[in-house]
C-alpha positions in Angstrom: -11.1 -8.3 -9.5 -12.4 -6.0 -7.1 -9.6 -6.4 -4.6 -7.1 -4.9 -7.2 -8.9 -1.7 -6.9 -9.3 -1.3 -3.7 -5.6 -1.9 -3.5 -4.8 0.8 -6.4 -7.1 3.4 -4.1 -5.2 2.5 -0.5 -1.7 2.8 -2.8 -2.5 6.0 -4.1 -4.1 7.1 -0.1 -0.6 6.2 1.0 1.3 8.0 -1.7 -0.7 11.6 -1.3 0.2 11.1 2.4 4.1 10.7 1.7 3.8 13.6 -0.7 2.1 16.2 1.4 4.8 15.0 4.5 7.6 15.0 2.0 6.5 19.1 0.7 5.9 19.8 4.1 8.2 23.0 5.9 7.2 23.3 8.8 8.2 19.6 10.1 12.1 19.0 10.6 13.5 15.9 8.9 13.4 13.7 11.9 9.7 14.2 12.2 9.1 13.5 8.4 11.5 10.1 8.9 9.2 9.3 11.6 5.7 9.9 9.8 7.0 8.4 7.0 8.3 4.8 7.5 5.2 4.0 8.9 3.5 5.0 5.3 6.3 3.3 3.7 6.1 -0.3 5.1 2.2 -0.2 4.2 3.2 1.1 0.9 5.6 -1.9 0.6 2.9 -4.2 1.8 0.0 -3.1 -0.7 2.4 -3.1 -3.5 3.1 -6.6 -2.9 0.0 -7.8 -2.3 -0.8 -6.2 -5.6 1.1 -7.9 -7.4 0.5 -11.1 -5.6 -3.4 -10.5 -7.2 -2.1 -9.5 -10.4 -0.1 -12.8 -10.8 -2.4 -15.0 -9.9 -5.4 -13.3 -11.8 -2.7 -14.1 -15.0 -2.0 -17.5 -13.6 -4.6 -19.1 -11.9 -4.2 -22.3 -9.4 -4.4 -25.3 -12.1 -5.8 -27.7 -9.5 -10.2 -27.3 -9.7 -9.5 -28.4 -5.4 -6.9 -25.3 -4.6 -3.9 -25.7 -2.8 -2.6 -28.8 -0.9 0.4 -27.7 0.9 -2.1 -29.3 3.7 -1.7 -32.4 2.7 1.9 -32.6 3.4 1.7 -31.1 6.6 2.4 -33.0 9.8 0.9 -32.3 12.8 
């Protein structure tokens, strides 16, 4: 899947960002908290969105017509 390495490249973007703000001197610690929880939650977000992929590359839908969570739906 293509998608899994784009995600591997924007997850290792993110980390050399929080590394060069984390060995960073000349910022205080409040400024690093505040450049860095932004980086974090995207972190947290492409890490599970990788794993999402990863699982359901290893288990794919078994219905041939996807999902039907539709179906039960009412509008």
């Amino acid at each position: 899947m293509v998608s899994l390495t784009h995600l591997e490249a924007a997850l290792a973007a993110v980390d050399t960002e929080v590394k060069a703000l984390l060995y960073n001197q000349s910022l205080s610690l409040t400024d690093k908290d505040e450049k860095m929880l932004p980086l974090l939650r995207e972190s947290k977000v492409l890490k599970q969105a990788y794993e999402d992929l990863c699982y359901l590359r290893d288990n794919p839908p078994s219905s041939p017509s996807g999902c039907k969570a539709g179906n039960y739906r009412e509008d």
